[in-house]
C-alpha positions in Angstrom: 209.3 194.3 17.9 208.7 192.5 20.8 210.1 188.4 21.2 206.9 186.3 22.2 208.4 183.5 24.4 206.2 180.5 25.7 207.7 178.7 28.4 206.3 174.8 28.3 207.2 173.7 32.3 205.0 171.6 35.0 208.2 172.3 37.2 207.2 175.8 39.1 210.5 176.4 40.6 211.9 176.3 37.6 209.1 178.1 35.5 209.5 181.1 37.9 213.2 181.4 37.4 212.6 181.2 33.4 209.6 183.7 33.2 211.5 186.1 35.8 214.8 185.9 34.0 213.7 186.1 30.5 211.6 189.0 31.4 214.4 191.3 32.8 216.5 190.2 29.6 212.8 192.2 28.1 211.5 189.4 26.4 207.5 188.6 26.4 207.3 185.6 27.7 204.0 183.4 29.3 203.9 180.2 30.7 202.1 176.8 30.2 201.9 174.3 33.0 200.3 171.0 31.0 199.5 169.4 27.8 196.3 170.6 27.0 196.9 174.2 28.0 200.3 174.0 26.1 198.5 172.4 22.9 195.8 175.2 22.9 198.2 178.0 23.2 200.3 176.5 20.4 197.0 176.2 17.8 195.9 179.5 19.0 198.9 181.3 19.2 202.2 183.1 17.5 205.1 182.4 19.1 208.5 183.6 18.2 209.7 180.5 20.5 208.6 177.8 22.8 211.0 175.7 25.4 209.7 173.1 25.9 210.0 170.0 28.9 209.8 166.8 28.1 207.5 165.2 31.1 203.9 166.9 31.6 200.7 166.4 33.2 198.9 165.0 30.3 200.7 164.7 27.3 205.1 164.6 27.0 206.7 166.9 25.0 208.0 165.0 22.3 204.7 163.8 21.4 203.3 167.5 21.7 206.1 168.6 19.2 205.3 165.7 17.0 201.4 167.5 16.5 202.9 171.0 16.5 205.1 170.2 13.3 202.5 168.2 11.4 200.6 171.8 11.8 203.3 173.1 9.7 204.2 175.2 12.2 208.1 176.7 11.9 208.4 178.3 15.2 211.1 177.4 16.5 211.1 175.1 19.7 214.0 174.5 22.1 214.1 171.5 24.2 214.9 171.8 27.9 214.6 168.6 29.8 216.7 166.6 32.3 216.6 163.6 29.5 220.2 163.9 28.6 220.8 160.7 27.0 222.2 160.9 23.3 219.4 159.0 22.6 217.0 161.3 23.3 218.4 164.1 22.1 218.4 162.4 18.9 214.9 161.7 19.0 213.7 165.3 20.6 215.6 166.9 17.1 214.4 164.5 15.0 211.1 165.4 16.2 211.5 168.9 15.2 213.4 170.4 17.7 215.8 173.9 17.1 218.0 172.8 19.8 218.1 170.8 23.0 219.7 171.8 26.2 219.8 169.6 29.7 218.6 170.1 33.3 220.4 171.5 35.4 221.2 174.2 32.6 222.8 177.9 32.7 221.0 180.7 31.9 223.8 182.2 30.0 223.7 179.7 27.9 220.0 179.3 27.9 220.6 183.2 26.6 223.2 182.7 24.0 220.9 179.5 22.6 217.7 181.6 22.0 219.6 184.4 20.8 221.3 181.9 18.0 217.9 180.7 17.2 216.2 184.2 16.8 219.1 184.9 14.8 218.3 182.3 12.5 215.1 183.4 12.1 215.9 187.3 12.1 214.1 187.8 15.0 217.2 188.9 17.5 216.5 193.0 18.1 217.3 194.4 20.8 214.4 195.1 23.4 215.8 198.4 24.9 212.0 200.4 25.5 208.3 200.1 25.9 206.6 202.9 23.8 203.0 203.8 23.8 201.7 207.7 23.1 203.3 210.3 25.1 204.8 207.2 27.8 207.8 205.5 27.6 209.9 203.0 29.5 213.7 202.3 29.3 213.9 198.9 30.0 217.6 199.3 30.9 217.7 201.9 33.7 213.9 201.3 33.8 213.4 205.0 33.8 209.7 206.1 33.2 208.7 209.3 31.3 205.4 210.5 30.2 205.1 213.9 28.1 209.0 213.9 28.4 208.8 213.8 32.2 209.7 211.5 34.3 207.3 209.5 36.2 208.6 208.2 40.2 207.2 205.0 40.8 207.8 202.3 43.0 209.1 198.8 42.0 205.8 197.3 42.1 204.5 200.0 40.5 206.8 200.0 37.6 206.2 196.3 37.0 202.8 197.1 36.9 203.1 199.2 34.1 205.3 197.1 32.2 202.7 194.1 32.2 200.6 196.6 31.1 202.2 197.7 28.7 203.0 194.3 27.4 199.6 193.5 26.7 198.6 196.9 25.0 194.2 196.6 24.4 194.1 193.0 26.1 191.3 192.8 28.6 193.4 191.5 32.1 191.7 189.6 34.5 192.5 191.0 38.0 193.6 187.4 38.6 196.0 187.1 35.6 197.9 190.8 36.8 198.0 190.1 40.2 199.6 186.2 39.4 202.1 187.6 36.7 203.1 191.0 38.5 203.0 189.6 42.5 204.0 185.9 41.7 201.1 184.8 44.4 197.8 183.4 43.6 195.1 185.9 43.5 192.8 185.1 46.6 189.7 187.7 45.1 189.9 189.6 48.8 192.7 191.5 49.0 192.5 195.1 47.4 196.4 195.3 46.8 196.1 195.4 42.9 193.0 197.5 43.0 195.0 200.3 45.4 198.8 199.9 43.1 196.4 200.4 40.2 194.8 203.8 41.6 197.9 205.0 42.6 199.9 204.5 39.8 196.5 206.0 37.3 197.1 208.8 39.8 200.7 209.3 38.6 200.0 208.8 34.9 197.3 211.2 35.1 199.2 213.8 36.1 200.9 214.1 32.7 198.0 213.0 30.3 195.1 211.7 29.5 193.6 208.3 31.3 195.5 204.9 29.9 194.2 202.3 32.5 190.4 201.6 32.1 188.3 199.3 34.8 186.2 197.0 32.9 183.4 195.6 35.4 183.7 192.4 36.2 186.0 191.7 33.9 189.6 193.5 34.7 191.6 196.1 33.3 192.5 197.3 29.7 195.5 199.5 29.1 195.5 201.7 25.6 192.5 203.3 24.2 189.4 204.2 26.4 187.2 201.1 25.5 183.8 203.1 25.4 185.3 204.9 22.2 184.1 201.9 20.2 181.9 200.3 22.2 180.0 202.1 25.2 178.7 199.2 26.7 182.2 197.7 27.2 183.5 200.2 30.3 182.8 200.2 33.2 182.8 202.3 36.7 186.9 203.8 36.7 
């Protein structure tokens, strides 16, 4: 069972070190960058866990944790903020927080926090592999084998397929991939993605049926061939 992790952070520098990091540790995690983004995803979402800053454009975390608790929502929420006063670390727990934990922080101990709190709430497996069909991925040694044979791909390739992966019969903007898997904004004129995403179709091809599907101005959808259940949806591969 995968961890869902949303990261609540205007701060990029340090949002890109959190989604980066947590990723390699193999949980799923996705970001939020302001208070109404961060409030939709909240209403709209499960979440196994949210960290949370204090300061954002638009709302401030303690008053956005005030409205997630009176949804009667129990996901647990971990504070991470450079408010370090006892004061308001009083007032970020009384609010509803799990924990609270200051800027600058470790990451270790970032680590051991969540994995106390997804203890709690029985939620602390292991994430050793990524399964779907006949293809697997050990996250470990981040060996890929299809059919039982292994696939060579390159790095970017391989993160590729692990985003893909990670949002199994999700319709992905070209925009959203290219953002999470690259870390640059998508400038719609580069064919990068469109030529990673050919070559590594070529590769899983080779030892099975089709698993990445084009979706005409929409993206791509990893899984089940879309026109199975709906003809209309697919479009040119």
């Amino acid at each position: 069972m995968s961890v869902r992790i949303l990261i609540i952070e205007d701060d990029k520098q340090i949002a890109d070190f959190l989604i980066r990091g947590l990723r390699e540790e193999g949980y799923v995690s996705e970001l939020s960058t302001n208070g109404e983004d961060a409030w939709f995803q909240l209403k709209n979402q499960e979440w196994d866990l949210v960290i949370l800053d204090w300061w954002l454009p638009g709302s401030d975390g303690l008053n956005l944790l005030k409205r997630f608790r009176q949804l009667k929502k129990r996901t647990p929420v971990l504070f991470l903020t450079a408010r370090d006063s006892v004061e308001d670390k009083v007032r970020g727990l009384d609010a509803g927080a799990d924990d609270y934990l200051a800027k600058p922080f470790s990451f270790e101990e970032l680590l051991a926090r969540i994995r106390v709190i997804l203890r709690r709430e029985q939620l602390d497996q292991p994430i050793n592999e990524l399964v779907y069909d006949d293809l697997r991925i050990d996250l470990a040694s981040q060996r890929v084998e299809r059919s039982g044979q292994r696939l060579d791909l390159s790095a970017r390739e391989y993160s590729l397929l692990v985003f893909f992966l990670r949002h199994i019969g999700q319709v992905l903007s070209r925009t959203r991939i290219y953002e999470h898997v690259w870390d640059e904004r998508y400038d719609g004129l580069s064919n990068t993605l469109e030529v990673h995403v050919m070559e590594l179709r070529r590769k899983l091809e080779q030892k099975g049926a089709r698993l990445i599907h084009t979706l005409r101005n929409r993206g791509y959808l990893f899984g089940q061939d879309p026109s199975v259940e709906d003809p209309a949806s697919a479009g040119d591969d």
